[in-house]
VEXDREN-2710 file (C-alpha; in Angstrom, 1 decimal):
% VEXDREN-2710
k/r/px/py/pz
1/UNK/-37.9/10.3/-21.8
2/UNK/-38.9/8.6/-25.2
3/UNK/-36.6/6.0/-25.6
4/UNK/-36.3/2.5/-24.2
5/UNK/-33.8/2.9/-22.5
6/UNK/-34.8/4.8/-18.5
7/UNK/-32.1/7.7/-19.2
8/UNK/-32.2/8.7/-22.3
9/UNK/-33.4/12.1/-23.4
10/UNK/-36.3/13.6/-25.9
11/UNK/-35.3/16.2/-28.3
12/UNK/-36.9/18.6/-25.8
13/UNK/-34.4/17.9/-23.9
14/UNK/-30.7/18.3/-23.0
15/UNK/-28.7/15.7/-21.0
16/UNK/-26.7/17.1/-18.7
17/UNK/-23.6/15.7/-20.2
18/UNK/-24.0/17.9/-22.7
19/UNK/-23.1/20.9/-20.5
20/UNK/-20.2/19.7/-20.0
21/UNK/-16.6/21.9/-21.2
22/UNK/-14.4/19.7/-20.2
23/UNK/-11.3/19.1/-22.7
24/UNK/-10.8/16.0/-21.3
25/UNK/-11.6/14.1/-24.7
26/UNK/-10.1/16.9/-26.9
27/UNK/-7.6/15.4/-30.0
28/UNK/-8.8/11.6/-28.1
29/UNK/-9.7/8.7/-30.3
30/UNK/-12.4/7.4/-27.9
31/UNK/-14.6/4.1/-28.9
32/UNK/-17.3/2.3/-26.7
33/UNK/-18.3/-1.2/-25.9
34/UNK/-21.5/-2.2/-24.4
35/UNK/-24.4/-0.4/-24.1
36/UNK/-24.6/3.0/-21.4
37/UNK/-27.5/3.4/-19.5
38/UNK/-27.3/7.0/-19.8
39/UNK/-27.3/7.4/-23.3
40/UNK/-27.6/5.9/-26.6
41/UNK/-24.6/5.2/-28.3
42/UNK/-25.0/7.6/-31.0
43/UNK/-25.7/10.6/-28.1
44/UNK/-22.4/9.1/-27.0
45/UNK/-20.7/9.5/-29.7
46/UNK/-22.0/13.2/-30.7
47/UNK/-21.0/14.4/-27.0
48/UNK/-17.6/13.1/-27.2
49/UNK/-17.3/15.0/-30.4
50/UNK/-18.4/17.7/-29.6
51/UNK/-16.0/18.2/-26.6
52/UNK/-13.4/17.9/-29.1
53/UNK/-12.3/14.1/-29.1
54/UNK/-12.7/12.0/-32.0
55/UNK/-15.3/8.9/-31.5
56/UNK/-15.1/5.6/-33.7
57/UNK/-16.7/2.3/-34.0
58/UNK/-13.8/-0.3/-33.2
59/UNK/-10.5/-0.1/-31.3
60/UNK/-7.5/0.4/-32.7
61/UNK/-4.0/1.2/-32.3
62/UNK/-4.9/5.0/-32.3
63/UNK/-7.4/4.5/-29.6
64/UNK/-6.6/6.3/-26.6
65/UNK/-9.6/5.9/-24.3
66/UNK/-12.3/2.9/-24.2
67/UNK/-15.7/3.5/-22.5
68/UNK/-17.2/0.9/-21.0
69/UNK/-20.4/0.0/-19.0
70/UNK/-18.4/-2.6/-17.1
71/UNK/-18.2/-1.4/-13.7
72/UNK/-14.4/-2.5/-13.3
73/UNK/-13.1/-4.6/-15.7
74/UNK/-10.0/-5.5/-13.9
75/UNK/-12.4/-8.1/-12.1
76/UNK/-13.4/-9.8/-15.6
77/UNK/-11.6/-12.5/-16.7
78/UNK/-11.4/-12.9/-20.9
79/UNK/-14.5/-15.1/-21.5
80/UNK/-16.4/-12.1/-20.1
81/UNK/-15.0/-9.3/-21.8
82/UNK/-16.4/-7.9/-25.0
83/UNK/-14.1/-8.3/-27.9
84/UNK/-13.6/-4.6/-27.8
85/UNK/-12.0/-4.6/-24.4
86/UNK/-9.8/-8.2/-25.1
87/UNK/-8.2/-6.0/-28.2
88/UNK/-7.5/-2.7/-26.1
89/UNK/-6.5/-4.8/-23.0
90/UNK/-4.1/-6.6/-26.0
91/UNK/-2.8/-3.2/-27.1
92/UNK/-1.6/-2.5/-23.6
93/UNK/-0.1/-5.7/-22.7
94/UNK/1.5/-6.7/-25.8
95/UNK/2.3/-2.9/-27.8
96/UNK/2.5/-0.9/-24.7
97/UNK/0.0/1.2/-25.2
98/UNK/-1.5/3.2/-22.6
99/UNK/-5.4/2.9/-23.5
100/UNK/-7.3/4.5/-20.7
101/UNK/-10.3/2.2/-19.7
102/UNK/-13.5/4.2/-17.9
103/UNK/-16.5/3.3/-16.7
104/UNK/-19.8/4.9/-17.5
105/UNK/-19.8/6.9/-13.7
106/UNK/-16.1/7.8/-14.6
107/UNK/-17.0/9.4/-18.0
108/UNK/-19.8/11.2/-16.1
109/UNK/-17.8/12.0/-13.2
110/UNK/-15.1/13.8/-15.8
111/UNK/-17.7/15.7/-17.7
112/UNK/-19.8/16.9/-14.5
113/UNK/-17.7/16.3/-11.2
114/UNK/-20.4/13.9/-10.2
115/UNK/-22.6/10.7/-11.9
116/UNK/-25.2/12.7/-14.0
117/UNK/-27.2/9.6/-14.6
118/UNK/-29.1/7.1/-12.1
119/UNK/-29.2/4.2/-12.9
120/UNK/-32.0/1.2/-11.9
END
């Protein structure tokens, strides 16, 4: 491990993530807020696209799914949510959209069937 971060991967080698073939993400406009102990955002970013989902910076009304390092953010109230997660939480309640809010253990969960990552 190179980076600063305690899960993060060398070019050596592969996260486990990456295994993954799920299709979970596939045609998805998935964005992230906060940082993931598992990966950097960019890793992020290049796994959800290459399981087929589509990853950009901000939330929109295309977004579909929002990945978050909050543990559950229905426990947050809106001074502690990240202006990412007011806007998608916005979307929902005032647009009806159905953005699909996961975790970082979620995501893994999905991709693996288990948390690849520990976390300290």
């Amino acid at each position: 491990m190179t980076s600063s971060k305690s899960n993060t991967y060398s070019r050596d080698e592969v996260n486990p993530l990456f295994n993954s073939d799920s299709d979970y993400f596939k045609g998805k406009v998935v964005s992230f807020t906060g940082a993931l102990s598992c990966m950097e955002r960019h890793e992020a970013k290049l796994l959800i696209s290459s399981l087929g989902g589509i990853a950009k910076d901000s939330v929109t009304r295309k977004t579909d799914i929002l990945i978050t390092n909050t543990p559950n953010i229905y426990k947050l109230d809106s001074s502690q949510m990240s202006s990412k997660l007011k806007t998608a939480v916005r979307y929902n309640n005032v647009y009806n959209q159905n953005i699909i809010f996961l975790n970082e253990e979620e995501l893994e969960s999905i991709l693996m069937g288990y948390p690849a990552c520990e976390t300290n």
